[in-house]
C-alpha positions in Angstrom: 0.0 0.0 0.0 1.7 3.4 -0.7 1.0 6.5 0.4 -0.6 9.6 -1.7 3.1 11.2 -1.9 3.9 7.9 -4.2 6.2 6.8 -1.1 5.6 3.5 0.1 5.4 2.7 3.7 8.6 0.9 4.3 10.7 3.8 2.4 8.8 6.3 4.9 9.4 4.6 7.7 13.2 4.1 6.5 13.3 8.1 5.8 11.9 8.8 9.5 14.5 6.3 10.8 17.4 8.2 8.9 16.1 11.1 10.2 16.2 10.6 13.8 19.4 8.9 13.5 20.8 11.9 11.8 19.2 14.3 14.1 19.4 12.6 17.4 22.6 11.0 17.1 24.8 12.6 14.6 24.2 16.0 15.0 23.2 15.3 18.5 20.9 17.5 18.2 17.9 16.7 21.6 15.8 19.7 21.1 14.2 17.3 17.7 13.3 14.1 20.3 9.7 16.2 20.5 9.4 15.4 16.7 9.9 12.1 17.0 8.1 11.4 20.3 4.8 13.3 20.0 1.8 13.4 21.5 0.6 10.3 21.3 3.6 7.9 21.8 3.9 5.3 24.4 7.3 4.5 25.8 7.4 0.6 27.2 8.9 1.2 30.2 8.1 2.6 33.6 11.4 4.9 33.6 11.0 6.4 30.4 8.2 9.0 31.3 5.9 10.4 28.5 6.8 12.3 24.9 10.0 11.2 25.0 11.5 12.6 27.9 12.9 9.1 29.4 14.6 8.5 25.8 16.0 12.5 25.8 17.8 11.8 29.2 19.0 8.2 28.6 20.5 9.6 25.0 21.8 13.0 26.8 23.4 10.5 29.7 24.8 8.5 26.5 26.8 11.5 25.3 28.0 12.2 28.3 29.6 8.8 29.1 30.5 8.8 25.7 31.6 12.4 24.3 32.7 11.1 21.0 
């Protein structure tokens, strides 16, 4: 099934994976986890708090232990 921009799903999803990849850990760049972690997403795990907040201060703790 493709989409009505003549993407499929799978090359979406890919594109959005890329993206937060890029964002998040390349250019380390924490500000965009809001993008990826909207509204209406659900984090499996009692630590990780809503719209991404849990994943923003594991990845931020990441860097730290890991500066390069």
């Amino acid at each position: 099934m493709s989409s009505t921009k003549g993407y499929s799903s799978e090359e979406e999803n890919k594109n959005f994976i890329r993206s937060y990849i890029d964002e998040i850990f390349n250019k380390r760049d924490l500000s965009s986890i809001q993008r990826y972690f909207g509204g209406g997403s659900i984090e499996n795990s009692l630590q990780a708090g809503k719209h991404g907040v849990g994943s923003g201060q594991f990845i931020s703790e990441f860097f730290k232990a890991f500066p390069d």
